[in-house]
PyMOL Python script that loads the backbone (N, CA, C, O; Angstrom):
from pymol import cmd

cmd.read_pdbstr("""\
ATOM      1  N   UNK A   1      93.354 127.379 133.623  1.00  0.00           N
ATOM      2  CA  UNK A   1      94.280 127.757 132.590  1.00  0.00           C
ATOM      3  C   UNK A   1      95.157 126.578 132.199  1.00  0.00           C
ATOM      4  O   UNK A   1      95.572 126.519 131.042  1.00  0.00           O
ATOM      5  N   UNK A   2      95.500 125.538 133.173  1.00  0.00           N
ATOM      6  CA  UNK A   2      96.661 124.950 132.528  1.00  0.00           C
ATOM      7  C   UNK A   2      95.761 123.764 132.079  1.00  0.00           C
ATOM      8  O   UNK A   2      96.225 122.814 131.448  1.00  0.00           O
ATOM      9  N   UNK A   3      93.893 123.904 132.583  1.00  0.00           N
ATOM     10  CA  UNK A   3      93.511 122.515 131.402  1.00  0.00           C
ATOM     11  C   UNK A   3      93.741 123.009 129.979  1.00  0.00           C
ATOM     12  O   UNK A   3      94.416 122.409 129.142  1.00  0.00           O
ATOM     13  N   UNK A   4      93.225 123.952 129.829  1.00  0.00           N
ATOM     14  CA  UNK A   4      93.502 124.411 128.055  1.00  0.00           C
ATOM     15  C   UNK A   4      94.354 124.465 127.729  1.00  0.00           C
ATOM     16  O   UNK A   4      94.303 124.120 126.548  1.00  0.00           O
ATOM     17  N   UNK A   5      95.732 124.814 128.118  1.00  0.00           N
ATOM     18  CA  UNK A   5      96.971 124.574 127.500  1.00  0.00           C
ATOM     19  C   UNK A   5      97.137 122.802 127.657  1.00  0.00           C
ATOM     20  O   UNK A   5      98.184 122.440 127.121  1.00  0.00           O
ATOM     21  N   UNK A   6      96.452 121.805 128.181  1.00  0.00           N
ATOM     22  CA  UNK A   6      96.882 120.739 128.151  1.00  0.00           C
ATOM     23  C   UNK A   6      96.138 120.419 126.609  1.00  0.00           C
ATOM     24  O   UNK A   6      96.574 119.768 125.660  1.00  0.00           O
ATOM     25  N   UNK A   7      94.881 121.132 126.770  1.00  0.00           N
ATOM     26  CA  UNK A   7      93.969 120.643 125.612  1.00  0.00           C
ATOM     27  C   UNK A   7      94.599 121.251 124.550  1.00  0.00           C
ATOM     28  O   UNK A   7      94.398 120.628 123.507  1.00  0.00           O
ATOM     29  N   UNK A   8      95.241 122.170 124.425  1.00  0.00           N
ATOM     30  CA  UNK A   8      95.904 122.528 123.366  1.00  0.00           C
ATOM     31  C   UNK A   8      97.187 122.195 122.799  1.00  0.00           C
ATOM     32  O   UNK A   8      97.529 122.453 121.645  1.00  0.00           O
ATOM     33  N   UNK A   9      97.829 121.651 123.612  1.00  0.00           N
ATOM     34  CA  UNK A   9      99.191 120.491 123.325  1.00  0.00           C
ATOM     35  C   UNK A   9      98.902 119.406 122.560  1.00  0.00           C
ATOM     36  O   UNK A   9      99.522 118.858 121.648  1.00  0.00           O
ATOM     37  N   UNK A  10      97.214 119.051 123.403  1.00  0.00           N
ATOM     38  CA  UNK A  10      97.059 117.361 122.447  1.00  0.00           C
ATOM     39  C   UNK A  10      96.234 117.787 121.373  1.00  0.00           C
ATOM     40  O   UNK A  10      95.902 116.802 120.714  1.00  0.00           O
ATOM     41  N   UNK A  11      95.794 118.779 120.950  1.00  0.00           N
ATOM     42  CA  UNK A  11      94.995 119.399 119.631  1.00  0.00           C
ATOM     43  C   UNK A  11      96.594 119.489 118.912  1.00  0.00           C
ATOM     44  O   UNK A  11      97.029 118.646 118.128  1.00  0.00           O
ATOM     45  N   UNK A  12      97.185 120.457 119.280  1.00  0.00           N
ATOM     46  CA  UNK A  12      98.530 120.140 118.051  1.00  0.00           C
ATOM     47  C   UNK A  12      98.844 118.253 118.081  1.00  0.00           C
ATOM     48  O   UNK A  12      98.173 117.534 117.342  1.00  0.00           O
ATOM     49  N   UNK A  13      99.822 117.705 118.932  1.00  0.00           N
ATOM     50  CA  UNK A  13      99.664 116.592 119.051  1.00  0.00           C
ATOM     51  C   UNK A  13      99.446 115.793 118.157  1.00  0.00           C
ATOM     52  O   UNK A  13     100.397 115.309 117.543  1.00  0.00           O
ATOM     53  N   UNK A  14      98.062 115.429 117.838  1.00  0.00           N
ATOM     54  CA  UNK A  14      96.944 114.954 117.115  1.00  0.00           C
ATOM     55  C   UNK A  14      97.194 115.676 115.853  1.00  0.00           C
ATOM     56  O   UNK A  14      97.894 114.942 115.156  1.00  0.00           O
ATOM     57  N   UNK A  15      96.934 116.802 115.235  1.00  0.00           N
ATOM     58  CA  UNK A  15      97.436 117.138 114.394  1.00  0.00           C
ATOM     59  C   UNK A  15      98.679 116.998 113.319  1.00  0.00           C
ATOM     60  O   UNK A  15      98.719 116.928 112.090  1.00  0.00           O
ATOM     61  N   UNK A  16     100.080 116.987 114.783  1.00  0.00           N
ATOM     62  CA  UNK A  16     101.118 116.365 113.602  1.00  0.00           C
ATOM     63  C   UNK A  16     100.885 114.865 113.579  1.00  0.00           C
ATOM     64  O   UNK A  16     101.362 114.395 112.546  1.00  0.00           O
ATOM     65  N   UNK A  17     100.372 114.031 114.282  1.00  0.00           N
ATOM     66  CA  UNK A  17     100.427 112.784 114.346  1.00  0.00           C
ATOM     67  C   UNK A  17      99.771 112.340 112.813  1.00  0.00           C
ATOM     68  O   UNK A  17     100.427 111.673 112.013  1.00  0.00           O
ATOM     69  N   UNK A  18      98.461 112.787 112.555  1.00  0.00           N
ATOM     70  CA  UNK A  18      97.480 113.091 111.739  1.00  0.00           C
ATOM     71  C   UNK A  18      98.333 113.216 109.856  1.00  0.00           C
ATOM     72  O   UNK A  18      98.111 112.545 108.848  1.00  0.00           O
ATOM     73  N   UNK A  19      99.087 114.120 110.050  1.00  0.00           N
ATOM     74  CA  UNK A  19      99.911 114.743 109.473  1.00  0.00           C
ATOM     75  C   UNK A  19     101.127 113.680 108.935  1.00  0.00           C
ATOM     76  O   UNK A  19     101.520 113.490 107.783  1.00  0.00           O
ATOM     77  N   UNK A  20     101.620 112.993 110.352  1.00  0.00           N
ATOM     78  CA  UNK A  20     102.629 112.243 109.916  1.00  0.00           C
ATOM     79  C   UNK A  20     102.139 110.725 109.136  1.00  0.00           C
ATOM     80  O   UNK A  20     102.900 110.140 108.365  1.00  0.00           O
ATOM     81  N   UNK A  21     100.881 110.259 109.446  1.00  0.00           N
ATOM     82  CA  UNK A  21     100.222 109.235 109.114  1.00  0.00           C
ATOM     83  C   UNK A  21     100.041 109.621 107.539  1.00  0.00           C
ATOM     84  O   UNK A  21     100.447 108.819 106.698  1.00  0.00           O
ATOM     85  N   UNK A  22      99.448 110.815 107.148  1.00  0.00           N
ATOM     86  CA  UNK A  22      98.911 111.144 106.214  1.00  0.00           C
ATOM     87  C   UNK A  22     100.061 111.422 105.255  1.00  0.00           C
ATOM     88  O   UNK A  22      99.625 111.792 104.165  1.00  0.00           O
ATOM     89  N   UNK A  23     101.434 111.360 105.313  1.00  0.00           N
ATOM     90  CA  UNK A  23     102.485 111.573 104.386  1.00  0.00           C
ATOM     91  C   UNK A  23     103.192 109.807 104.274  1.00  0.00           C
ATOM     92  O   UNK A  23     103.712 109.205 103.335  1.00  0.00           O
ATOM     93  N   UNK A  24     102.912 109.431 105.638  1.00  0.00           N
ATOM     94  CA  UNK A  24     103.391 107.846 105.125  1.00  0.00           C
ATOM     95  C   UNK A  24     102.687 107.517 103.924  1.00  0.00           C
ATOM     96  O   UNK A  24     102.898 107.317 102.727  1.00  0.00           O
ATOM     97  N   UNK A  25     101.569 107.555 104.930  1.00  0.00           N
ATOM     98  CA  UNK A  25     100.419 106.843 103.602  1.00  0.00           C
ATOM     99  C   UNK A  25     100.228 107.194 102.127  1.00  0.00           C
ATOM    100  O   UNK A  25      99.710 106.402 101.339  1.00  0.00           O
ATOM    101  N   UNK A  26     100.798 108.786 101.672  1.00  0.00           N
ATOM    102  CA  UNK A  26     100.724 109.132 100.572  1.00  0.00           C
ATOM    103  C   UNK A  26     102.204 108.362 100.013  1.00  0.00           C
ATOM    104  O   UNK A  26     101.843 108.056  98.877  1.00  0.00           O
ATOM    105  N   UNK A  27     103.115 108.050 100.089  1.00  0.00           N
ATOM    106  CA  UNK A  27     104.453 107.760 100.116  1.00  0.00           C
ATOM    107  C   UNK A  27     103.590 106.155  99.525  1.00  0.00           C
ATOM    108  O   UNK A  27     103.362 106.018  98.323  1.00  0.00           O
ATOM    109  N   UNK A  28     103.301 105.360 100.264  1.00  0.00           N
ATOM    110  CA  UNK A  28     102.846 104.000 100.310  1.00  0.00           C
ATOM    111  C   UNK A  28     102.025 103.644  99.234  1.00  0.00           C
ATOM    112  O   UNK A  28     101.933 102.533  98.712  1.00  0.00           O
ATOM    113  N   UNK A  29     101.384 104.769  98.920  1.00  0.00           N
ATOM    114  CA  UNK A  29     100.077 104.831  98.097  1.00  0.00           C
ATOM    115  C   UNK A  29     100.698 104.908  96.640  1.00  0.00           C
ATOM    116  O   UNK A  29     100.817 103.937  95.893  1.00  0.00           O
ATOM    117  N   UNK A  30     101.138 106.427  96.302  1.00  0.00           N
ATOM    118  CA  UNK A  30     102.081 106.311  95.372  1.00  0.00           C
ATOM    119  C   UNK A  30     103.149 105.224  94.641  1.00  0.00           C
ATOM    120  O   UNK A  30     103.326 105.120  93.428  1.00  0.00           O
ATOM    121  N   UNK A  31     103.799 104.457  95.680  1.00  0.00           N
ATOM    122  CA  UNK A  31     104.822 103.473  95.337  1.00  0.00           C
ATOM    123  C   UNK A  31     103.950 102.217  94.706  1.00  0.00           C
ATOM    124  O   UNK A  31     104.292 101.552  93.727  1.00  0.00           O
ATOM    125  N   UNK A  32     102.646 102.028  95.553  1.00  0.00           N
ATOM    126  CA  UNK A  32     102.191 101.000  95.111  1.00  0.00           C
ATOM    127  C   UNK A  32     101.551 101.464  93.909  1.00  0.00           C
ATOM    128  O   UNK A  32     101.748 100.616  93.038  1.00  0.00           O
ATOM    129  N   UNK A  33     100.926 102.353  93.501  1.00  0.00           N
ATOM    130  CA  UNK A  33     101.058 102.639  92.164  1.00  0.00           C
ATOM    131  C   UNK A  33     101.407 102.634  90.789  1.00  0.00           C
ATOM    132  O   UNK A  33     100.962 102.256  89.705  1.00  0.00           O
ATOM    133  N   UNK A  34     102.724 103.409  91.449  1.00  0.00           N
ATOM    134  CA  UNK A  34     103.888 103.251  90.111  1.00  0.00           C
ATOM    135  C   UNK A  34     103.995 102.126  89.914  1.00  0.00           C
ATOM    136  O   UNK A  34     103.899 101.824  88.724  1.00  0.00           O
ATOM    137  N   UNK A  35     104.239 100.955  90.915  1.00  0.00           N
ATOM    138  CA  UNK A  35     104.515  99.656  90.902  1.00  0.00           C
ATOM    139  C   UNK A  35     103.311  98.964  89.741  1.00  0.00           C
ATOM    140  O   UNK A  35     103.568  98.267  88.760  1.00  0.00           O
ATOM    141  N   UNK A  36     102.353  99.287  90.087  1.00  0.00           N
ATOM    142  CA  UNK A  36     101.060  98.324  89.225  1.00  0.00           C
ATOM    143  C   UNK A  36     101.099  99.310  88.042  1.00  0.00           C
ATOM    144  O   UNK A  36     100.399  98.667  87.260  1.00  0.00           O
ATOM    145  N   UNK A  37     101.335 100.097  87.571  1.00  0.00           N
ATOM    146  CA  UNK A  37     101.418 100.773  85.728  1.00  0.00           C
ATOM    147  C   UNK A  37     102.518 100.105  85.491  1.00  0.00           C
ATOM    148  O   UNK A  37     102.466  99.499  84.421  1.00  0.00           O
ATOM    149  N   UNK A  38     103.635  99.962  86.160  1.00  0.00           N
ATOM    150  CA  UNK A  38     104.830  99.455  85.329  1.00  0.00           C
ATOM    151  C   UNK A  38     104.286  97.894  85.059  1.00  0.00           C
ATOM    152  O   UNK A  38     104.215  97.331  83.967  1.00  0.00           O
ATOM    153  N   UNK A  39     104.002  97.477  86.088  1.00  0.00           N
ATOM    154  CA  UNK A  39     103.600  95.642  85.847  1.00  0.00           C
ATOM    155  C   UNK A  39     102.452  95.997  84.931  1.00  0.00           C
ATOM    156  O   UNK A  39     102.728  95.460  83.858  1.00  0.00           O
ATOM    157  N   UNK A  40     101.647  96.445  84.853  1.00  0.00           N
ATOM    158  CA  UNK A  40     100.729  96.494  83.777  1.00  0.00           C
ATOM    159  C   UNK A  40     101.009  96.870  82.389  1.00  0.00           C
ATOM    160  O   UNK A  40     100.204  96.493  81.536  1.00  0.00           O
ATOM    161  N   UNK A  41     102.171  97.653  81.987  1.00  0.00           N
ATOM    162  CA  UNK A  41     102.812  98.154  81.093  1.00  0.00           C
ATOM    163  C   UNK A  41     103.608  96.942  80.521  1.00  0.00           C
ATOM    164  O   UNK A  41     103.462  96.266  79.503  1.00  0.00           O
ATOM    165  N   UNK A  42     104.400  96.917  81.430  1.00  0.00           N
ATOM    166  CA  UNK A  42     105.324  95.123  81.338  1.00  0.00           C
ATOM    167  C   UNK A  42     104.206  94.120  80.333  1.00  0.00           C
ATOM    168  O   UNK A  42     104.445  93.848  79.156  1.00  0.00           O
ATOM    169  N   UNK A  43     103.064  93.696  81.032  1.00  0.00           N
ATOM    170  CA  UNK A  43     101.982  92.733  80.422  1.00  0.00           C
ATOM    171  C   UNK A  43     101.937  93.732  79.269  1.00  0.00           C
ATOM    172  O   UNK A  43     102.650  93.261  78.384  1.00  0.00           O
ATOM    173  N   UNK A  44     101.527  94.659  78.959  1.00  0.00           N
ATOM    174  CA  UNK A  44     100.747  95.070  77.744  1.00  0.00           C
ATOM    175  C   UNK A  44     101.885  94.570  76.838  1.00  0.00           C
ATOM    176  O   UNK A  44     101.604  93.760  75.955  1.00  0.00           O
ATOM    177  N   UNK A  45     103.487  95.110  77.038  1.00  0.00           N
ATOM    178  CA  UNK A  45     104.039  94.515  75.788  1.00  0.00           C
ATOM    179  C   UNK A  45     104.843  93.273  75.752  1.00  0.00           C
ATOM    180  O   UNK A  45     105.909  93.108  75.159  1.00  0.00           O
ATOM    181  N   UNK A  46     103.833  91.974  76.849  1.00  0.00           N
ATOM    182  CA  UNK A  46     104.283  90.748  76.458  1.00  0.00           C
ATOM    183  C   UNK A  46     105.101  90.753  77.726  1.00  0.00           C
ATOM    184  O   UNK A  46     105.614  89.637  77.644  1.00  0.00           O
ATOM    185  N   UNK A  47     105.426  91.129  78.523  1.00  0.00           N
ATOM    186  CA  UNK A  47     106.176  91.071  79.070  1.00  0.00           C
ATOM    187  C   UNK A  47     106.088  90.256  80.841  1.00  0.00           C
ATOM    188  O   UNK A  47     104.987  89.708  80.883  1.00  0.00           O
ATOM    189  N   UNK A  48     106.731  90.061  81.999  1.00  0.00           N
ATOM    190  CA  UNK A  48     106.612  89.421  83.004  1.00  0.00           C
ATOM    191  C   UNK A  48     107.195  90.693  84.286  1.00  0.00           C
ATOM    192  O   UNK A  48     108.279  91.268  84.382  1.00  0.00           O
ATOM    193  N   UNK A  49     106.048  90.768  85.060  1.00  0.00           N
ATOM    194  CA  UNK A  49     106.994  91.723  86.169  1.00  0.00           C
ATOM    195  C   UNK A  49     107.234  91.308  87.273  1.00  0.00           C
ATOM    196  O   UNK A  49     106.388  91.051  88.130  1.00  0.00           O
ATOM    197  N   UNK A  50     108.955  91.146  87.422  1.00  0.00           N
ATOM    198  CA  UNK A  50     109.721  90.413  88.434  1.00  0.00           C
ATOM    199  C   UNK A  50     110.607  91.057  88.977  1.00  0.00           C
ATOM    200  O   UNK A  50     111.620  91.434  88.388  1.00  0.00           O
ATOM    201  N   UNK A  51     110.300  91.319  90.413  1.00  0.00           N
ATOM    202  CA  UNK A  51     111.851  92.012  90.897  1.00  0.00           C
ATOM    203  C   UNK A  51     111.663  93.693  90.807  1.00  0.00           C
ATOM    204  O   UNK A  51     112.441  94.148  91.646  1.00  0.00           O
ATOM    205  N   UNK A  52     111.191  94.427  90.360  1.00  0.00           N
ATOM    206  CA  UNK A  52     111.019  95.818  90.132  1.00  0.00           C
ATOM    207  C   UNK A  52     111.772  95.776  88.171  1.00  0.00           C
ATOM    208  O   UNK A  52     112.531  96.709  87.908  1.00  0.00           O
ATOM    209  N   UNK A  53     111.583  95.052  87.374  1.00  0.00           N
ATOM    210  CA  UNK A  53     112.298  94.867  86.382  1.00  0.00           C
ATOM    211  C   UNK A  53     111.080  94.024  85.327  1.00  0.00           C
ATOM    212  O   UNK A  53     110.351  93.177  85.844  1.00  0.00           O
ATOM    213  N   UNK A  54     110.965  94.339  83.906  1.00  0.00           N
ATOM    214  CA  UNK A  54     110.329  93.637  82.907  1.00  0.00           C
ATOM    215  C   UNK A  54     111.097  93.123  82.005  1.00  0.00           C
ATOM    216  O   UNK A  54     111.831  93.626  81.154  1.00  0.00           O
ATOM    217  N   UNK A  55     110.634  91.204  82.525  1.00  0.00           N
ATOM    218  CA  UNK A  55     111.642  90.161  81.736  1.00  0.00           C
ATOM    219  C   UNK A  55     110.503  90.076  80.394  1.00  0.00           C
ATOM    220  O   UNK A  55     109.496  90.775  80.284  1.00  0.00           O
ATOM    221  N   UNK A  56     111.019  88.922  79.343  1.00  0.00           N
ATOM    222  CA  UNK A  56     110.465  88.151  78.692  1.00  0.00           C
ATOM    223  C   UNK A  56     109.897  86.863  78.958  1.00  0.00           C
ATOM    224  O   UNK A  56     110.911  86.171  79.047  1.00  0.00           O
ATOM    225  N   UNK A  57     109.215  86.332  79.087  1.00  0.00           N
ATOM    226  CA  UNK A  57     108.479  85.229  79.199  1.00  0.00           C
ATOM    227  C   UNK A  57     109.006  84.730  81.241  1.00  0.00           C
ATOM    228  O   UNK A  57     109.249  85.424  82.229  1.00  0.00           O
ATOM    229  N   UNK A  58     108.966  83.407  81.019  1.00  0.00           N
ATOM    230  CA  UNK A  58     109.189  83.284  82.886  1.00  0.00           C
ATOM    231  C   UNK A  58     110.819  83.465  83.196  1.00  0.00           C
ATOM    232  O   UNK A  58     111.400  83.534  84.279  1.00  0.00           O
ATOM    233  N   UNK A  59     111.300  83.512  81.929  1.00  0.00           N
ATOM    234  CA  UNK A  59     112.788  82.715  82.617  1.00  0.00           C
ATOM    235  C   UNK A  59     113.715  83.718  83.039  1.00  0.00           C
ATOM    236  O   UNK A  59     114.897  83.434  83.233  1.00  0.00           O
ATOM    237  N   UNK A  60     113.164  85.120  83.226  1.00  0.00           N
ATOM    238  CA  UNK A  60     113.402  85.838  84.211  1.00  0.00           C
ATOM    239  C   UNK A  60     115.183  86.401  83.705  1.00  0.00           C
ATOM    240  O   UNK A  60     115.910  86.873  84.579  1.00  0.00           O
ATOM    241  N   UNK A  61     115.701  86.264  82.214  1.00  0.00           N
ATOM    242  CA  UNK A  61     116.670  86.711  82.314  1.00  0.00           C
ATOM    243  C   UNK A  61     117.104  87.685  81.520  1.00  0.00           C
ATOM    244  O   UNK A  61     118.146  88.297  81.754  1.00  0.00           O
ATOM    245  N   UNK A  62     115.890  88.056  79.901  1.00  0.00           N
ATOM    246  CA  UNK A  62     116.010  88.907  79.387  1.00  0.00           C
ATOM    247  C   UNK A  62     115.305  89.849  79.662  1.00  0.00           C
ATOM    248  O   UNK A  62     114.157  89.496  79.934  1.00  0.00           O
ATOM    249  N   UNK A  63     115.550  91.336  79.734  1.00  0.00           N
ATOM    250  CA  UNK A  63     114.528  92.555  80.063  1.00  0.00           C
ATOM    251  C   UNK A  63     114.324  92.976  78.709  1.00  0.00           C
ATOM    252  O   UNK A  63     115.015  92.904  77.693  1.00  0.00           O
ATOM    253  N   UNK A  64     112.935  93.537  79.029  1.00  0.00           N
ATOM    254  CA  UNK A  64     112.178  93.801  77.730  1.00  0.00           C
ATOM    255  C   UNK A  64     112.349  95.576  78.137  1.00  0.00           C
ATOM    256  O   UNK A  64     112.324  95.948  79.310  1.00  0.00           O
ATOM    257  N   UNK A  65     112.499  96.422  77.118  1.00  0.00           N
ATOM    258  CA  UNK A  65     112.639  97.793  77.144  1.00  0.00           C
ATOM    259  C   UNK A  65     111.023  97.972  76.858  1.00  0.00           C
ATOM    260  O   UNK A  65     110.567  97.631  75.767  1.00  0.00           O
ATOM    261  N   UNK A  66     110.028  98.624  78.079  1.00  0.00           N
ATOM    262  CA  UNK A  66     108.518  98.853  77.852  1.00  0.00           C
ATOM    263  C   UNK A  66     108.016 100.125  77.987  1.00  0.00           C
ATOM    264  O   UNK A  66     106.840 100.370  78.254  1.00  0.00           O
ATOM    265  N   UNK A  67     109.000 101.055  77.783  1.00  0.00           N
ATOM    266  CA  UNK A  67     109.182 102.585  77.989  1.00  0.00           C
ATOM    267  C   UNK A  67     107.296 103.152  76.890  1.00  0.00           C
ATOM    268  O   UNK A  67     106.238 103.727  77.145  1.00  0.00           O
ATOM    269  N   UNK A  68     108.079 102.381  75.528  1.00  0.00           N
ATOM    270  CA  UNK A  68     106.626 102.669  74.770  1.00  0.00           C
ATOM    271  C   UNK A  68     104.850 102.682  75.622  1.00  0.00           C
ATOM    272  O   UNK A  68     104.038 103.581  75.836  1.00  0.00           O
ATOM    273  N   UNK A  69     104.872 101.172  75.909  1.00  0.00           N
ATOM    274  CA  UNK A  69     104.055 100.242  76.408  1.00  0.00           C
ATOM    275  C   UNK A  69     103.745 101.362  77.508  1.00  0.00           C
ATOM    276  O   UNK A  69     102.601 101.722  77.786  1.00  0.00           O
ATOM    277  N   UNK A  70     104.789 101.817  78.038  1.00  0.00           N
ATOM    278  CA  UNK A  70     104.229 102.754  79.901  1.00  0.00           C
ATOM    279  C   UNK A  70     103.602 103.436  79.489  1.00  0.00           C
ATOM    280  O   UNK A  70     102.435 103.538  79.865  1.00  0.00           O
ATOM    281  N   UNK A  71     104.338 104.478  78.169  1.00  0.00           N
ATOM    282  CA  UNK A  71     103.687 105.902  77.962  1.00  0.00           C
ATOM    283  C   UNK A  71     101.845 105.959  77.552  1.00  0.00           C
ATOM    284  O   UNK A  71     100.935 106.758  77.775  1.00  0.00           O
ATOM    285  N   UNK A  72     101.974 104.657  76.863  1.00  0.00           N
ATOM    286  CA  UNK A  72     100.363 104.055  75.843  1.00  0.00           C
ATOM    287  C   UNK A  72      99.803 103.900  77.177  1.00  0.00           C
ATOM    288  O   UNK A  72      98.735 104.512  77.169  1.00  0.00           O
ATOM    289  N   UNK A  73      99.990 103.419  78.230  1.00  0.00           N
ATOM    290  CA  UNK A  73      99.453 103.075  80.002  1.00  0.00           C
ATOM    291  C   UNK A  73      98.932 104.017  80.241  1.00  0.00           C
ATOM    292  O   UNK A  73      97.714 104.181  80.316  1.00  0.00           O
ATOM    293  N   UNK A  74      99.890 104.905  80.422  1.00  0.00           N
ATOM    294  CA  UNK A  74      99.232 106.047  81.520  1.00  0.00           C
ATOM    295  C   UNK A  74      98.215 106.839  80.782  1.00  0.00           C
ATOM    296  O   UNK A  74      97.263 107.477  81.231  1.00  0.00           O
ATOM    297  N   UNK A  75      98.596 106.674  79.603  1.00  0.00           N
ATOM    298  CA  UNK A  75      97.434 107.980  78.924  1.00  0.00           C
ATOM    299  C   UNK A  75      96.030 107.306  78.555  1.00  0.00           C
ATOM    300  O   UNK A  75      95.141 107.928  77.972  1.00  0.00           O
ATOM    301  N   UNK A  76      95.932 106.080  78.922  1.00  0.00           N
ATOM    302  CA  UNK A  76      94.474 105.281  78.793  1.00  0.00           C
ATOM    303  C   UNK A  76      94.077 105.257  79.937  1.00  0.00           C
ATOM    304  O   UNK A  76      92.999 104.726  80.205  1.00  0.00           O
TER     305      UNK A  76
END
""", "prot")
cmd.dss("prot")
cmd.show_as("cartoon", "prot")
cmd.util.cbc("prot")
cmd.orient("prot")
């Protein structure tokens, strides 16, 4: 009796572990995501992606508003 309750501790166990891996990774997955449409959005309208932010050209000090550019992104 108390092997199966051992085997059944590490069946849950394994499970949330499983569980907890599998919500990092969606978290990780997602971010890197969003991250590459916005930089790709950024490029479509001319733009440079630096910092979590879309400049104009390199010099990194004007932001370009690419709200348009995202929406035209995601739906292609």
């Amino acid at each position: 009796m108390k092997e199966a309750a051992g085997e059944a501790n590490m069946t849950v166990i394994t499970i949330v572990l499983i569980a907890i891996v599998l919500a990092v990774g969606t978290i990780i997955v997602r971010q890197m995501m969003s991250n590459t449409n916005n930089s790709s959005a950024c490029s479509a309208c001319g733009g440079v992606w630096r910092n979590g932010g879309c400049y104009a050209g390199d010099t990194g000090t004007t932001t370009i508003n690419y709200d348009a550019c995202k929406s035209n992104n995601i739906n292609s």
